[in-house]
Structure formats: C-alpha cells, structure tokens
PDB file of N, CA, C, O and CB in Angstrom:
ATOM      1  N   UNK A   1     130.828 112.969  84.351  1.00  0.00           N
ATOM      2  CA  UNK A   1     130.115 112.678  85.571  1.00  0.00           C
ATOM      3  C   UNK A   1     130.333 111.245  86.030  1.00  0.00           C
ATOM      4  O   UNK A   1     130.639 110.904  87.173  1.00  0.00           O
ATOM      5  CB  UNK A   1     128.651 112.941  85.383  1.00  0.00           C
ATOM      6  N   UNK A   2     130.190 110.676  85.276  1.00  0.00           N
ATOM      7  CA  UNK A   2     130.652 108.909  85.068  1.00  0.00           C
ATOM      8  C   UNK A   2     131.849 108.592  86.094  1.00  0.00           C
ATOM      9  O   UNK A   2     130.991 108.981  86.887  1.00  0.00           O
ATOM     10  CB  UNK A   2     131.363 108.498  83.249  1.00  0.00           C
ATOM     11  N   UNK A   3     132.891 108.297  86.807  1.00  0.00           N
ATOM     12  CA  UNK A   3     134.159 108.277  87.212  1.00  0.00           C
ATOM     13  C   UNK A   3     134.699 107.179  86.779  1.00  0.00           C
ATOM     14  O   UNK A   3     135.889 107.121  86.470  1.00  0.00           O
ATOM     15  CB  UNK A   3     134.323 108.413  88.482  1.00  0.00           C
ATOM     16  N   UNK A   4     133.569 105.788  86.678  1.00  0.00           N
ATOM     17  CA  UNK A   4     133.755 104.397  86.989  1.00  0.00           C
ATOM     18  C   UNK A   4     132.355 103.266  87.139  1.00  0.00           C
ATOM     19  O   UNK A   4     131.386 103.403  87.885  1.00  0.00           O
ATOM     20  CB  UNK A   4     134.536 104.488  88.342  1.00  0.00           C
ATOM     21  N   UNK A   5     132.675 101.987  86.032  1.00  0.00           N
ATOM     22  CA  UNK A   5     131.270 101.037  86.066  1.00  0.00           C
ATOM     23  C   UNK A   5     131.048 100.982  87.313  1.00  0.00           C
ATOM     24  O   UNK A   5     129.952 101.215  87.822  1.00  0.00           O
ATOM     25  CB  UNK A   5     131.282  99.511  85.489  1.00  0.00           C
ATOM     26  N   UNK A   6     132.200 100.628  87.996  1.00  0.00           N
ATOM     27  CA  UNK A   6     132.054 100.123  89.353  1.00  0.00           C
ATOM     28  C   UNK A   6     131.241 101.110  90.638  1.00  0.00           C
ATOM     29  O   UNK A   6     130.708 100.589  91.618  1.00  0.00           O
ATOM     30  CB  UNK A   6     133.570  99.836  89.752  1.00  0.00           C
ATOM     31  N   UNK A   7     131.270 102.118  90.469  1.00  0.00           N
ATOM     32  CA  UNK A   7     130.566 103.434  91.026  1.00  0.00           C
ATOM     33  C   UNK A   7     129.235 102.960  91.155  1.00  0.00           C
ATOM     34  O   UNK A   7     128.569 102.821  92.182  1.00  0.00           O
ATOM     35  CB  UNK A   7     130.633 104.816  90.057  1.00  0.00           C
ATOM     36  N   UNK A   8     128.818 102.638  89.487  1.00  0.00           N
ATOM     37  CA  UNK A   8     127.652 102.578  89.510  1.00  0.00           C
ATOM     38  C   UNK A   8     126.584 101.576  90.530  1.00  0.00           C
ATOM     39  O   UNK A   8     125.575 101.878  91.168  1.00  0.00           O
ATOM     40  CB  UNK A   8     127.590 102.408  88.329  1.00  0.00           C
ATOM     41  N   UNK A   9     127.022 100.790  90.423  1.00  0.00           N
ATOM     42  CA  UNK A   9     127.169  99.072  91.588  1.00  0.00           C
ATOM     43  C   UNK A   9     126.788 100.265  93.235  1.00  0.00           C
ATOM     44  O   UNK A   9     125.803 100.374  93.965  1.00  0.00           O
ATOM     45  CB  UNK A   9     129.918  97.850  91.639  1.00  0.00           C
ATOM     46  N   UNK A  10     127.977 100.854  93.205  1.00  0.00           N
ATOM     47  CA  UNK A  10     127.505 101.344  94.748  1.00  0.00           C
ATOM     48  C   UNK A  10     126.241 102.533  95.123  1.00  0.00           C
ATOM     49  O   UNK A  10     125.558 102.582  96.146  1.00  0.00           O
ATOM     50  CB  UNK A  10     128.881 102.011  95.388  1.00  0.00           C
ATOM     51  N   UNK A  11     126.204 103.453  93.911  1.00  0.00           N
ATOM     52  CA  UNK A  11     125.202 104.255  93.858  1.00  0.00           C
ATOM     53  C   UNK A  11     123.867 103.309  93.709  1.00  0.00           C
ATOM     54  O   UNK A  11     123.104 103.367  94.674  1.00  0.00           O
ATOM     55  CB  UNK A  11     125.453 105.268  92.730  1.00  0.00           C
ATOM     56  N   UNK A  12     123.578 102.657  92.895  1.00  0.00           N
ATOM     57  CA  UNK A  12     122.523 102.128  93.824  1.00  0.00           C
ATOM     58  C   UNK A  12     122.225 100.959  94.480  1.00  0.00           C
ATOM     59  O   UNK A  12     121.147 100.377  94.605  1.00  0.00           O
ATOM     60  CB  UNK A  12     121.654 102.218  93.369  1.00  0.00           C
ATOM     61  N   UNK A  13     123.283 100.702  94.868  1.00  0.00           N
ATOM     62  CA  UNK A  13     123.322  99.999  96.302  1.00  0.00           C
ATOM     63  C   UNK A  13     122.898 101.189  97.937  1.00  0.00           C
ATOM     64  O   UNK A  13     122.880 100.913  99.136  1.00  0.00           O
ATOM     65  CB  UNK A  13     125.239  99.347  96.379  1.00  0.00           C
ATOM     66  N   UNK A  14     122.637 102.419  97.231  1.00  0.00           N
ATOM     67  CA  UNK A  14     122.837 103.485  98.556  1.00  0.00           C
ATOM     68  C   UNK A  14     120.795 103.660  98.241  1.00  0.00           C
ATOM     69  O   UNK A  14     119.881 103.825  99.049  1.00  0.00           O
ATOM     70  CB  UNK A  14     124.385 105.536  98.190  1.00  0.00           C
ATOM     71  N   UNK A  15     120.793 103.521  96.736  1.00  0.00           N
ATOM     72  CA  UNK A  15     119.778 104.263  96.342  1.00  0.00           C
ATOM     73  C   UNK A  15     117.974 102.971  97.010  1.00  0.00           C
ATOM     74  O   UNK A  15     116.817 103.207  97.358  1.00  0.00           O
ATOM     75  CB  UNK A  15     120.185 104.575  94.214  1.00  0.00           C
ATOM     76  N   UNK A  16     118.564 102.127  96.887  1.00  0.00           N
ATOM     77  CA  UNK A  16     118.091 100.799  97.385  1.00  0.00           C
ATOM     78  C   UNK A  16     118.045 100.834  98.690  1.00  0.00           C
ATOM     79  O   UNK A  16     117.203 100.218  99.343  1.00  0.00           O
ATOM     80  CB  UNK A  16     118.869  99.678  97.006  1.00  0.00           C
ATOM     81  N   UNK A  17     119.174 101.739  99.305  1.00  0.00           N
ATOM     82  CA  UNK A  17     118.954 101.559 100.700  1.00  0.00           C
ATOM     83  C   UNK A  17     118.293 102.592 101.450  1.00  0.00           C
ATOM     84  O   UNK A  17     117.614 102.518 102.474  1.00  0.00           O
ATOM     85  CB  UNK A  17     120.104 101.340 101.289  1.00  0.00           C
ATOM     86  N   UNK A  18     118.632 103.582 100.727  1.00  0.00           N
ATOM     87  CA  UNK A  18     117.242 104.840 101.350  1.00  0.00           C
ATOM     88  C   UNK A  18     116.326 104.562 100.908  1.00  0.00           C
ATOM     89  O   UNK A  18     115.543 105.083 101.703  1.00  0.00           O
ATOM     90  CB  UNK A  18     117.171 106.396 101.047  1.00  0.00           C
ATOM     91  N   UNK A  19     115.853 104.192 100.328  1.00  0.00           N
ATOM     92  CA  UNK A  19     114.625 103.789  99.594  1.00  0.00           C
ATOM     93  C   UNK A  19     113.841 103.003 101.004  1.00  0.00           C
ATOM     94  O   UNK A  19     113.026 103.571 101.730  1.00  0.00           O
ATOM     95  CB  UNK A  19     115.019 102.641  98.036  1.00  0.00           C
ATOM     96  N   UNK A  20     114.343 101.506 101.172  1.00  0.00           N
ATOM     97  CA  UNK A  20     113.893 100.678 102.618  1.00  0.00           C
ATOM     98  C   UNK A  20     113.881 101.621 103.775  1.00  0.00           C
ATOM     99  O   UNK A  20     113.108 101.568 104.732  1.00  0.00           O
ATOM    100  CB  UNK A  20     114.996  99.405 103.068  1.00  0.00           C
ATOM    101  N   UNK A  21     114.828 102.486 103.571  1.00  0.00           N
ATOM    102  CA  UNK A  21     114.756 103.222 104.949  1.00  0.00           C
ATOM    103  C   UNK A  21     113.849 104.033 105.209  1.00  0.00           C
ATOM    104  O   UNK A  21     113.379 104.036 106.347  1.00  0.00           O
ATOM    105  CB  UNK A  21     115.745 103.918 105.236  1.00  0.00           C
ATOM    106  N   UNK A  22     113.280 105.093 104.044  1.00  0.00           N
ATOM    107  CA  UNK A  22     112.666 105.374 103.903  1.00  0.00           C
ATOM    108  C   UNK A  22     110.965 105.127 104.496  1.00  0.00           C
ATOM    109  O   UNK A  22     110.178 105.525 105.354  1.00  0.00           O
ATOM    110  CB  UNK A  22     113.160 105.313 103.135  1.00  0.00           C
ATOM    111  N   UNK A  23     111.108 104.042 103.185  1.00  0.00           N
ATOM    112  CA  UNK A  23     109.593 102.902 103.391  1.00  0.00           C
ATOM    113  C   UNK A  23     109.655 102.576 104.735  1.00  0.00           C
ATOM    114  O   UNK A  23     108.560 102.611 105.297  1.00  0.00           O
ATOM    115  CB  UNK A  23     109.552 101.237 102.453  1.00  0.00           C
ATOM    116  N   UNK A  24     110.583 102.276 105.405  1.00  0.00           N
ATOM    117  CA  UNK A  24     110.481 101.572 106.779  1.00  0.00           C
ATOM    118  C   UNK A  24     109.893 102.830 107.930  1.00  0.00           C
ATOM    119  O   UNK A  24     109.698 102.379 109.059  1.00  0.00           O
ATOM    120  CB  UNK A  24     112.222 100.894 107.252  1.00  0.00           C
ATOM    121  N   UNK A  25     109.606 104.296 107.757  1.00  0.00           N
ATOM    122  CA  UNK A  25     109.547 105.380 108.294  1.00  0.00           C
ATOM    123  C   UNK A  25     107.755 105.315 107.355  1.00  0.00           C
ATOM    124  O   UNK A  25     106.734 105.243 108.038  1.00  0.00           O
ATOM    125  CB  UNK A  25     111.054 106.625 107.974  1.00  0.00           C
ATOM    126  N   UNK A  26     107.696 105.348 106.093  1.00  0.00           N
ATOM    127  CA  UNK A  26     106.862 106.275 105.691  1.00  0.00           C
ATOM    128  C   UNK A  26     105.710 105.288 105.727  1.00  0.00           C
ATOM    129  O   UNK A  26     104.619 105.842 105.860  1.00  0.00           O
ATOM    130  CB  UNK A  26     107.224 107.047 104.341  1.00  0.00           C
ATOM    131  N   UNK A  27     105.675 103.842 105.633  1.00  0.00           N
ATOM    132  CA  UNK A  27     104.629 103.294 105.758  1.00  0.00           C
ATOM    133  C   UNK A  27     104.179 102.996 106.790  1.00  0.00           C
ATOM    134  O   UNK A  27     103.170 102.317 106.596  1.00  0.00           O
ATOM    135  CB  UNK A  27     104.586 102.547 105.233  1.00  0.00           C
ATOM    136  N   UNK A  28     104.449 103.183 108.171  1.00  0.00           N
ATOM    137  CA  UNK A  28     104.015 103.098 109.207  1.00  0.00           C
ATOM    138  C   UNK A  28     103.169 104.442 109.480  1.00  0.00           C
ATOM    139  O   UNK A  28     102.035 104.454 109.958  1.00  0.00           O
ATOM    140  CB  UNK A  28     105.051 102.766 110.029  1.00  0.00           C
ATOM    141  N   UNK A  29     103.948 105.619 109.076  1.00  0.00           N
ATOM    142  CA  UNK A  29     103.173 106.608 108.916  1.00  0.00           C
ATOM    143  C   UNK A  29     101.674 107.040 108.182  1.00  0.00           C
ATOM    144  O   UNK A  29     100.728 107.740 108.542  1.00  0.00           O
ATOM    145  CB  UNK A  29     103.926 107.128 108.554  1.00  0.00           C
ATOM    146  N   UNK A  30     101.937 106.365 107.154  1.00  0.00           N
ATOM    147  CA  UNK A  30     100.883 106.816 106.065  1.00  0.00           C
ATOM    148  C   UNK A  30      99.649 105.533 106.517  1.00  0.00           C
ATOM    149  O   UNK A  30      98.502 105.609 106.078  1.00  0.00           O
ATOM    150  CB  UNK A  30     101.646 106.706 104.090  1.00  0.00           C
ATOM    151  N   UNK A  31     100.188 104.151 107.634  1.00  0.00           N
ATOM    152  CA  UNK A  31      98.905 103.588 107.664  1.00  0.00           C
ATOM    153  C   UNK A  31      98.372 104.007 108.721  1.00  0.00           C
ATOM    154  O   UNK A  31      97.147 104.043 108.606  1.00  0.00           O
ATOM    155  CB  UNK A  31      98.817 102.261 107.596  1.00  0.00           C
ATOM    156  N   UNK A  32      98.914 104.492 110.151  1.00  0.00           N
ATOM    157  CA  UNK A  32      98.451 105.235 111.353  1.00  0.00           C
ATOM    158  C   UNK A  32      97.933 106.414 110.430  1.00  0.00           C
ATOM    159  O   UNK A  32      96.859 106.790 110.897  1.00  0.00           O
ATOM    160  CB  UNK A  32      99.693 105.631 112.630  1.00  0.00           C
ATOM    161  N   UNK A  33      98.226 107.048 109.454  1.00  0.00           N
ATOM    162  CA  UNK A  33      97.225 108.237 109.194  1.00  0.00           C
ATOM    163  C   UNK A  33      95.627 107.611 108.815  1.00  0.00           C
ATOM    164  O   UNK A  33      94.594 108.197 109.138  1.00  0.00           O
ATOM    165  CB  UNK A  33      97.878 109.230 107.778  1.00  0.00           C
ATOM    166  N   UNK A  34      95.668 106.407 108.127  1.00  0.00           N
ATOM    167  CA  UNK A  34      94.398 105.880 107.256  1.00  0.00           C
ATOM    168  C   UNK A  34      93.789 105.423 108.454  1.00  0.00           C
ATOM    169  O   UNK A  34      92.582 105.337 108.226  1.00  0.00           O
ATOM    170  CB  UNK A  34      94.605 104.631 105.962  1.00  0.00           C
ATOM    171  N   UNK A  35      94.104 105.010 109.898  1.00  0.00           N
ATOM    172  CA  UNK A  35      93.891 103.916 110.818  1.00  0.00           C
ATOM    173  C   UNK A  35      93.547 102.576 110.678  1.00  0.00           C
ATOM    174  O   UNK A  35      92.569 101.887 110.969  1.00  0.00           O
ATOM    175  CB  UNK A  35      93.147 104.222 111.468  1.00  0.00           C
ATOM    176  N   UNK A  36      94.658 102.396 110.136  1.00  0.00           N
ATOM    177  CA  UNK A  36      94.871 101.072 109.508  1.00  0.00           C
ATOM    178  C   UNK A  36      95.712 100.077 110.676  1.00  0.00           C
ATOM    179  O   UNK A  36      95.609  98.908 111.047  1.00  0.00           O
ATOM    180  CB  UNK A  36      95.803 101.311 107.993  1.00  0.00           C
ATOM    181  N   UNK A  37      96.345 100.918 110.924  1.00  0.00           N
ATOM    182  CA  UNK A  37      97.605 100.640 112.770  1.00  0.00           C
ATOM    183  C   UNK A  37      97.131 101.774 114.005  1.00  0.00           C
ATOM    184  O   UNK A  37      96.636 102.861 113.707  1.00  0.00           O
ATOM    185  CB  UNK A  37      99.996 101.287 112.395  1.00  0.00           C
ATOM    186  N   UNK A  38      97.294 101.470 114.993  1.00  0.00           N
ATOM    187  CA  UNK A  38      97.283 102.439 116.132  1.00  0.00           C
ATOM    188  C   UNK A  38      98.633 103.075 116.014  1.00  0.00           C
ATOM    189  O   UNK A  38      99.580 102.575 115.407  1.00  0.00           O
ATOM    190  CB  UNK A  38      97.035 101.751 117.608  1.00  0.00           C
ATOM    191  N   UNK A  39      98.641 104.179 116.626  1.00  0.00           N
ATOM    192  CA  UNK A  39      99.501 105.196 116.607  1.00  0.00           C
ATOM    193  C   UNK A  39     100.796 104.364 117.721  1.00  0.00           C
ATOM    194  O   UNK A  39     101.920 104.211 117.243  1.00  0.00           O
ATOM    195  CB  UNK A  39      98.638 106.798 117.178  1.00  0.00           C
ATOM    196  N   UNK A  40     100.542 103.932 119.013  1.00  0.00           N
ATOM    197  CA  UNK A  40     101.627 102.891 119.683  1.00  0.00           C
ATOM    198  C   UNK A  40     102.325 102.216 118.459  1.00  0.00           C
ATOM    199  O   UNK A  40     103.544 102.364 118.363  1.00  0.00           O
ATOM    200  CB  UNK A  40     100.860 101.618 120.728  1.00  0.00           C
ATOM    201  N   UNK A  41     101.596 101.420 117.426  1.00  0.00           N
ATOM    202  CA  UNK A  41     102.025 100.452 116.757  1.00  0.00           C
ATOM    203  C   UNK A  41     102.483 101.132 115.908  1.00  0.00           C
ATOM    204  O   UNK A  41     102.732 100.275 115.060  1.00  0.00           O
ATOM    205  CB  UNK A  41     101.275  99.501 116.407  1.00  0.00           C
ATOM    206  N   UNK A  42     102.989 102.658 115.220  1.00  0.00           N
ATOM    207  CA  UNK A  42     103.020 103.086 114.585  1.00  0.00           C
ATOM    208  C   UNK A  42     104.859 103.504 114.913  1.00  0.00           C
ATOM    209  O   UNK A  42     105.917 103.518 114.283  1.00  0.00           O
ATOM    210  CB  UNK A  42     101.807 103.790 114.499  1.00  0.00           C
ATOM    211  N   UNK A  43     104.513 103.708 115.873  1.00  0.00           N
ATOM    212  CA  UNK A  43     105.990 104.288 116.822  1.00  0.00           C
ATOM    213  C   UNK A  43     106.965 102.796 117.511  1.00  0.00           C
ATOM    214  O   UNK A  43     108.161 102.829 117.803  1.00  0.00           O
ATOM    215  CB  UNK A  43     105.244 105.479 118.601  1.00  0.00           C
ATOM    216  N   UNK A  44     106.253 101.865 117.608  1.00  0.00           N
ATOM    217  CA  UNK A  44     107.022 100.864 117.678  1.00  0.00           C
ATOM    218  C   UNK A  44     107.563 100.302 116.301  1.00  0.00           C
ATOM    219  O   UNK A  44     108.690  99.822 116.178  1.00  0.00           O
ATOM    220  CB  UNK A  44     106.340  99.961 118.398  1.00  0.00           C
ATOM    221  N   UNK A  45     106.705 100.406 115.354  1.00  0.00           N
ATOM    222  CA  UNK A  45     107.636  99.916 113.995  1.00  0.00           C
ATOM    223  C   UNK A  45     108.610 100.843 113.556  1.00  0.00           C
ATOM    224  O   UNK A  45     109.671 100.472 113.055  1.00  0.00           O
ATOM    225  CB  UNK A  45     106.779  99.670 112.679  1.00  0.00           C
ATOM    226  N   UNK A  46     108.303 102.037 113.719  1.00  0.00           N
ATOM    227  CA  UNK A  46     109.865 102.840 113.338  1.00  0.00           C
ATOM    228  C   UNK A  46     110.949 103.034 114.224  1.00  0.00           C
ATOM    229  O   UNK A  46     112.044 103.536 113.970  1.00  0.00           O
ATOM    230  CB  UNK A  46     109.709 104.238 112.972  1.00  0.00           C
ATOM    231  N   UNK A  47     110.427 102.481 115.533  1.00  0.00           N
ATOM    232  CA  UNK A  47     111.811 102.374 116.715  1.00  0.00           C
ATOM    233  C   UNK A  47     112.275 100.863 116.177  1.00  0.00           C
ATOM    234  O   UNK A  47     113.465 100.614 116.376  1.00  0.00           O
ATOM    235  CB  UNK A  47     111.272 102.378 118.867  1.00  0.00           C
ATOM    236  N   UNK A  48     111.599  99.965 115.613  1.00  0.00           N
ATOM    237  CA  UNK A  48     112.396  98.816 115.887  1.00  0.00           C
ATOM    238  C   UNK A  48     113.061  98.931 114.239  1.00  0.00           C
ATOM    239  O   UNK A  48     114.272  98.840 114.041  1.00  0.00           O
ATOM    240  CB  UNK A  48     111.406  97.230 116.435  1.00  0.00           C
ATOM    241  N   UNK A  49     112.236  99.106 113.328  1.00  0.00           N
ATOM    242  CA  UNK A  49     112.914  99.724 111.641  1.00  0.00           C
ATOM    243  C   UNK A  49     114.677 100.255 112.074  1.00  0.00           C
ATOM    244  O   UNK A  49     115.710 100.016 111.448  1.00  0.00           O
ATOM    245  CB  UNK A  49     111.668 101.692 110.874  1.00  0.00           C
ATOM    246  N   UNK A  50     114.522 100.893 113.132  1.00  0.00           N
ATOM    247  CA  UNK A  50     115.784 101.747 113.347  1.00  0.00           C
ATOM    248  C   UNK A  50     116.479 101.306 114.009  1.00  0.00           C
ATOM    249  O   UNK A  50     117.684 101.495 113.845  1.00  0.00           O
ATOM    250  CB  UNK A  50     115.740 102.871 113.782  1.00  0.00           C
ATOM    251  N   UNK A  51     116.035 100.600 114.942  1.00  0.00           N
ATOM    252  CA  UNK A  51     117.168  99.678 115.675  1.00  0.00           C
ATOM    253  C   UNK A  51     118.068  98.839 114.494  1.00  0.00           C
ATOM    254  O   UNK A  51     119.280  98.783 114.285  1.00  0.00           O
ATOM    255  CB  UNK A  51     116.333  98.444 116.799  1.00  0.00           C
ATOM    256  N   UNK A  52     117.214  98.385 114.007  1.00  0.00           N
ATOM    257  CA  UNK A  52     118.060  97.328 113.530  1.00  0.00           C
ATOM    258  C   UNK A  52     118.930  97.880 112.082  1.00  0.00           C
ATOM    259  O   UNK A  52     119.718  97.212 111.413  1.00  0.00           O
ATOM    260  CB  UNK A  52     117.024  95.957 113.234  1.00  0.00           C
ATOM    261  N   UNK A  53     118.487  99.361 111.849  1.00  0.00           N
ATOM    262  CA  UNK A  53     118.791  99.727 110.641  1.00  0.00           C
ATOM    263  C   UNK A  53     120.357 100.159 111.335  1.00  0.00           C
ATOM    264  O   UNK A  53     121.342  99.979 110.619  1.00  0.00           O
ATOM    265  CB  UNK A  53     117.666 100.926 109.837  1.00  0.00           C
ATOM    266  N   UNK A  54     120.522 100.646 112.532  1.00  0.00           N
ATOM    267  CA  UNK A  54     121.170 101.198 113.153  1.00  0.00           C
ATOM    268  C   UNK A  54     122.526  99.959 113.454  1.00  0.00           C
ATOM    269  O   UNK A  54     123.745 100.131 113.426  1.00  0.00           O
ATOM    270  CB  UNK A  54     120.260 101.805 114.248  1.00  0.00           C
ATOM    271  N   UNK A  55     121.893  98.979 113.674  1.00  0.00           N
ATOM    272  CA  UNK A  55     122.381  97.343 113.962  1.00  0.00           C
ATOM    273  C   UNK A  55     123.201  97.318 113.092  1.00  0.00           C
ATOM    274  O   UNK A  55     124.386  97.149 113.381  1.00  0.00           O
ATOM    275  CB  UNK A  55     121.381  96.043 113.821  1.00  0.00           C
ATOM    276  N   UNK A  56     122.903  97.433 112.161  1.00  0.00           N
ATOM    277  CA  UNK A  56     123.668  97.192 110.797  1.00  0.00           C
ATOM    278  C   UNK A  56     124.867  98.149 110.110  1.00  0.00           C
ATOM    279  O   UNK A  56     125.810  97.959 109.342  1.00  0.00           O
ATOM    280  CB  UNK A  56     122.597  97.185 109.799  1.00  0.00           C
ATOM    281  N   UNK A  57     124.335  99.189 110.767  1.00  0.00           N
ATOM    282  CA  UNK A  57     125.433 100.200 109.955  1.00  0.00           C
ATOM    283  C   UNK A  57     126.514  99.791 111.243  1.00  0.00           C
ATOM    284  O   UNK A  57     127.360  98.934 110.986  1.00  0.00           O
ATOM    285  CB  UNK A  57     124.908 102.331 109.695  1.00  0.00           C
ATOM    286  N   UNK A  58     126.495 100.301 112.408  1.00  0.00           N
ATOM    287  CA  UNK A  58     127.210  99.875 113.895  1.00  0.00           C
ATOM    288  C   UNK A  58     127.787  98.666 112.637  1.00  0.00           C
ATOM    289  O   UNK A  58     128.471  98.929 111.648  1.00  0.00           O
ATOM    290  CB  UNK A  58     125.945  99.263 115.781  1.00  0.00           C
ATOM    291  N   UNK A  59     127.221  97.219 113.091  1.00  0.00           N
ATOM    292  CA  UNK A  59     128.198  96.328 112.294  1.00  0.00           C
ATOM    293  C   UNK A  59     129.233  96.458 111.254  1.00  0.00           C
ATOM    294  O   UNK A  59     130.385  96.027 111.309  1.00  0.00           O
ATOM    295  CB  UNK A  59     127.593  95.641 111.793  1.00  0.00           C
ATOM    296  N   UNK A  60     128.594  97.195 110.173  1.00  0.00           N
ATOM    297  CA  UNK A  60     129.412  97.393 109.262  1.00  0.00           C
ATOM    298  C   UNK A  60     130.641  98.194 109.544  1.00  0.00           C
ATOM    299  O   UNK A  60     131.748  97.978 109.052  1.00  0.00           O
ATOM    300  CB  UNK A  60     128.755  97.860 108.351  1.00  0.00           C
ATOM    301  N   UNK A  61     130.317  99.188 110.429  1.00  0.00           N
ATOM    302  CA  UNK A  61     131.275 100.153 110.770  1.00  0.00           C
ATOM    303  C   UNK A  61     132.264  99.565 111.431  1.00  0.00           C
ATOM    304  O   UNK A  61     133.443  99.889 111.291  1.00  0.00           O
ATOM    305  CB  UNK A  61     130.796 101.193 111.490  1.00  0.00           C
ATOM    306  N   UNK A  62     131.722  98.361 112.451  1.00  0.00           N
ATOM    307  CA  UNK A  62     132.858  97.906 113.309  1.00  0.00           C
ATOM    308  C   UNK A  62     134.005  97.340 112.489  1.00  0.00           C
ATOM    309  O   UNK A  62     135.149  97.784 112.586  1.00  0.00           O
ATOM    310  CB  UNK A  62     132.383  96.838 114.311  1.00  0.00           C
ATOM    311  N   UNK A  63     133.574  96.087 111.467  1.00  0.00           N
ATOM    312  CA  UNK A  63     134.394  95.202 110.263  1.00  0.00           C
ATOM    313  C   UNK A  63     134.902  95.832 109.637  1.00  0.00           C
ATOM    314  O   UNK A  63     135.618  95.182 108.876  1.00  0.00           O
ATOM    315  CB  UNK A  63     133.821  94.417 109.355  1.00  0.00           C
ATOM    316  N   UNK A  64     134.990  97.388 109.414  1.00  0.00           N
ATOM    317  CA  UNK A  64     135.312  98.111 108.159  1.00  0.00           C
ATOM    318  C   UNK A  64     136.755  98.247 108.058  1.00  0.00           C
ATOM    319  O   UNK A  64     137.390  99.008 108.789  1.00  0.00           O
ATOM    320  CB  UNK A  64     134.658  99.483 108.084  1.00  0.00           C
ATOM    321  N   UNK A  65     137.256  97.552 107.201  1.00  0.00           N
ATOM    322  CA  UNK A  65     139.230  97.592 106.941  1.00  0.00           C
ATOM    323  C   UNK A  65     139.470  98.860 106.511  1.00  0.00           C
ATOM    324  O   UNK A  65     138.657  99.280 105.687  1.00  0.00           O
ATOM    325  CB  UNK A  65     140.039  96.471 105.572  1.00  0.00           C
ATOM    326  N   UNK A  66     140.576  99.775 106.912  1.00  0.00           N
ATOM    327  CA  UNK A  66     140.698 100.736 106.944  1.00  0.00           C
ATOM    328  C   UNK A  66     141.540 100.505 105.413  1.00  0.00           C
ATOM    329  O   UNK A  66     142.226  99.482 105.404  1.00  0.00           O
ATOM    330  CB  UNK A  66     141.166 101.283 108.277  1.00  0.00           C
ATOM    331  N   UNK A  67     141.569 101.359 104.084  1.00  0.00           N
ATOM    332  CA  UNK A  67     142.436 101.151 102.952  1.00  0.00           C
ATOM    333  C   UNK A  67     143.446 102.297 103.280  1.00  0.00           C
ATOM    334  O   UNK A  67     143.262 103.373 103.849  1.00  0.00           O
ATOM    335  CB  UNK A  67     141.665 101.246 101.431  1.00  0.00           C
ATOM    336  N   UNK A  68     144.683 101.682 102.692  1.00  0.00           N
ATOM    337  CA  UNK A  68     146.062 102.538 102.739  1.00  0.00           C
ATOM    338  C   UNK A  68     146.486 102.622 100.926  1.00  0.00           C
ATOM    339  O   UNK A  68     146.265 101.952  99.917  1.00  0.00           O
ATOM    340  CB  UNK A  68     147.522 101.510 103.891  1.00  0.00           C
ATOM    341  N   UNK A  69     147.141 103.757 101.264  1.00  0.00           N
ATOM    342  CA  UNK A  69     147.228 104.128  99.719  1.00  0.00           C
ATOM    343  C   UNK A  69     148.620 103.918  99.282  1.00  0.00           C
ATOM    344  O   UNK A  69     148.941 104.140  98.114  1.00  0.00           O
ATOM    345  CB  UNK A  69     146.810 105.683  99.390  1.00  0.00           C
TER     346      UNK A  69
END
C-alpha cells in the first residue's frame, strides 16, 4: 500500500487541508445552529472561507509546471 516516504508528506498535506476546509464550512454552521452568529453571518463566512479557498487552488493551478517524462 506504501508506494513511497515521500507520498506520505503529500497525503497529509491533503488530509490537513480538508480538514480547514471542512472546519471552515462546519463551524459556521454548527454556531448559527447554537445562535451564537446570525444566519447572514453564517453565509458570509462560508462565501468568503471559499473565496479564498478557491483563490488559492486558481493560484496554484495557474504556477503549476507541467512534468514531462
């Protein structure tokens, strides 16, 4: 199952990142459920969570060197 140490480095580098992404969705949720936030404020933190989550991948995608074999 193993392929490579180096694998490991990126698996959770992915696992770290759903994780924030996640949290960035579920805690806005779970405090508009307690009314802890208003429901506006609830929907603006996961539009802006996503903008910028979105920001980032866009970036990465743009820089990305294509490898030749």
């Amino acid at each position: 199952f193993v392929e490579s140490a180096g694998n490991a480095v990126v698996d959770f580098g992915r696992f770290c990142t759903g994780f924030l992404v996640l949290m960035g969705v579920a805690l806005p949720v779970v405090l508009a459920h307690s009314m802890l936030i208003t429901y506006p404020a609830m929907v603006m933190s996961i539009i802006g969570g996503l903008l910028i989550y979105g920001t980032i991948i866009s970036f990465g995608m743009f820089f990305q060197e294509e490898q030749e074999f």
